[in-house]
C-alpha positions, 0 to 999 in steps of 0.5 A: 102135635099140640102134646109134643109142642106142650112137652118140648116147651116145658122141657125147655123151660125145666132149669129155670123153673128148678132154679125158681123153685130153689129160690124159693126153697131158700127163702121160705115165708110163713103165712101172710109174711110171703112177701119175698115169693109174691114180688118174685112172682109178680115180677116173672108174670109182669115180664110175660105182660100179664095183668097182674094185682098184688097185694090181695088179701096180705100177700096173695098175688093174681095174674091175669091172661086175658086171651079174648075180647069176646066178654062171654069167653070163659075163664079158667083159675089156676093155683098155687099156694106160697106159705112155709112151715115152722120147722127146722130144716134138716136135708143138707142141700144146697138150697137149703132154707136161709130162715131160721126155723121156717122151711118149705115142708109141704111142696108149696115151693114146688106148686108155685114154681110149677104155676109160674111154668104153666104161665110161662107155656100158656103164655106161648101158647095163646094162639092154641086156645080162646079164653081168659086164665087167672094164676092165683098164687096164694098165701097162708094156705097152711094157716087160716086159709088164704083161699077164702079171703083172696075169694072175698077181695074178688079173685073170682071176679073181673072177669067172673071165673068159671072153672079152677084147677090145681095140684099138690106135689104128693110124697105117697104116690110115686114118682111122676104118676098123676092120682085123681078123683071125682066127688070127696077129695080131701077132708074139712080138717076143723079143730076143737078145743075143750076146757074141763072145770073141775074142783082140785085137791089130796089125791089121797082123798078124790071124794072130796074134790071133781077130778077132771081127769076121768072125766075127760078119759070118759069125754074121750071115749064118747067121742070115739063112740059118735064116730062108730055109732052115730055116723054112717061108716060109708060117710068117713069121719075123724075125731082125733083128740091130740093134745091132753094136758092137766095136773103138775105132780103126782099127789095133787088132784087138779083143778082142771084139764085141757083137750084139743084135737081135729074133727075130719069128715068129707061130707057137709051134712055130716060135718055139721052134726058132729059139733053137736054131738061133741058138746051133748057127750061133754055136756052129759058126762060133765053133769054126771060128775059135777064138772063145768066146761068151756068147749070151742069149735073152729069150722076151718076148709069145707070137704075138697068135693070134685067137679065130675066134668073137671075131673074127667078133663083133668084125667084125658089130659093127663093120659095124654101128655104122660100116657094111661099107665101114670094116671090113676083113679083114686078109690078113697078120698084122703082126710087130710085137709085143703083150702083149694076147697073153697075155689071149688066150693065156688065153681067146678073145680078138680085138685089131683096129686102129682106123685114124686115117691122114690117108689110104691114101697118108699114115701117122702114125708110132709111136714118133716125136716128132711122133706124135699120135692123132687125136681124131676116132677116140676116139668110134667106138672107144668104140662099137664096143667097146660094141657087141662087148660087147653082141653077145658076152653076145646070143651067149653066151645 
């Protein structure tokens, strides 16, 4: 059966990919600086005797199977992103980070590890399946997002991609469990940054001065008030205000005040309200007190909005290779953000989570210094994907 060969494979491949994914565990790399994982990644395609292209975009490396000679055969991308954190490492292990101040804190390391294993099967497995697969392995994911800029080298091009998929190792869901959903996945998280110009002096006499300070507590409010008055409550939206910073003692008025935040929404039509419902608040408020203000908004990753018929492909598949009671529909989508979305901006696409929680009740953090992935998972990433794949070219015929 085509499930036992996928599960007996990536059984037989577990150490090496565990050993890969303590490599790059070790030597972690921060955005467009992962020079390190992309030649170790382009030298475990090249011994498959895949096309591969480095170099895109800074760092960004893509393989290429090319399992046809029929030019209208359909091509699958597959990804993983590569880039690090700036955090310290604090898990004692023994394949703990060699740079300092730089750690692999999110499961990166773990994705490509788990993409280089789906290369490796599906590699072995060609006879199985007519068409062309693209493993993408990106950089800066946590920074700029390297999805956009590999996207305008031609990552989608040569031959022309028709569908993507990826994953993200999951520290909330348990253990081995593959978590899916059609429609919004992830958020946009954009950013914002706001500046209050006031006119500083004696606390002691605040007639006499433009205090920045409730004038931003009221800036505040307003934008909590676009939230619960100005959108729909069944079209989710954020706006998180995380950094406050102004004055320097206990007497003195100040001249101005600093906020920046997140702004987080899943679908696009409201996404490109809120900017400007942000700047009348702030435009209003700062006019009732005479203040000016310079206010900046940085669009980053679209909403992650699956593909209905990738997301249905994805789930059989899964249910196939780790059975029905692992495999779970998500009723929410989650805010965080993802730059997958572009690829799946681009074609259909589906991106799930692959949980590797201890339990229900515990969680392993992101973004953390104690963080790790949980090695046991890697294996039934790699053939779940490898089954999607196989599942998405029977489909397609």
């Amino acid at each position: 059966m085509e499930k036992d060969k996928i599960l007996k494979f990536a059984k037989d491949i577990e150490d090496k990919i565990i050993n890969l994914r303590h490599k790059i565990h070790q030597n972690p790399e921060l955005a467009f600086k992962e020079n390190e994982t992309a030649a170790l990644v382009t030298k475990e395609l090249k011994k498959l005797g895949l096309e591969v292209e480095s170099g895109i975009y800074h760092t960004g490396v893509c393989g290429l199977l090319r399992n046809s000679d029929n030019k209208n055969e359909k091509t699958i991308l597959l990804r993983a992103d590569m880039d690090a954190l700036p955090i310290q490492e604090n898990t004692g292990k023994p394949y703990s980070s060699n740079n300092d101040g730089v750690m692999h804190a999110c499961g990166h390391d773990g994705h490509t590890a788990i993409l280089i294993g789906v290369a490796v099967l599906l590699n072995k497995l060609k006879n199985e399946f007519k068409g062309n697969v693209k493993f993408v392995f990106q950089p800066a994911e946590e920074a700029e997002g390297g999805a956009k800029g590999m996207i305008e080298e031609g990552v989608l091009e040569n031959p022309k991609v028709d569908a993507a998929l990826g994953l993200h190792l999951w520290g909330t869901s348990p253990r081995g469990v593959v978590e899916y959903k059609s429609g919004p996945f992830m958020a946009s998280p954009d950013k914002f940054s706001l500046r209050i110009l006031g006119d500083g002096g004696h606390a002691a006499q605040p007639e006499k001065s433009t205090d920045p300070i409730p004038i931003a507590t009221a800036i505040v409010d307003q934008f909590q008030n676009i939230i619960s008055r100005r959108t729909d409550p069944l079209e989710s939206a954020v706006i998180s205000v995380c950094h406050i910073e102004g004055g320097d003692t206990h007497n003195v008025i100040p001249d101005e005040v600093f906020i920046e935040g997140t702004v987080r929404s899943l679908v696009p039509e409201v996404r490109d309200k809120l900017p400007e419902y942000m700047e009348k608040a702030i435009e209003k408020v700062t006019s009732i007190y005479g203040a000016d203000y310079d206010f900046d908004y940085e669009y980053r990753f679209p909403p992650l909005i699956n593909d209905k018929n990738m997301t249905e492909i994805l789930s059989k598949s899964a249910k196939k290779i780790i059975g029905d009671n692992r495999v779970r529909e998500l009723k929410k989508a989650n805010m965080g953000g993802e730059d997958f979305s572009y690829f799946a901006e681009a074609v259909p696409a589906n991106f799930f989570y692959l949980g590797m929680a201890p339990s229900e009740d515990e969680v392993i953090k992101h973004h953390q210094a104690k963080f790790d992935v949980d090695d046991s998972v890697l294996k039934e990433g790699i053939a779940v994907m490898v089954q999607a794949v196989i599942d998405y070219f029977k489909e397609e015929k």
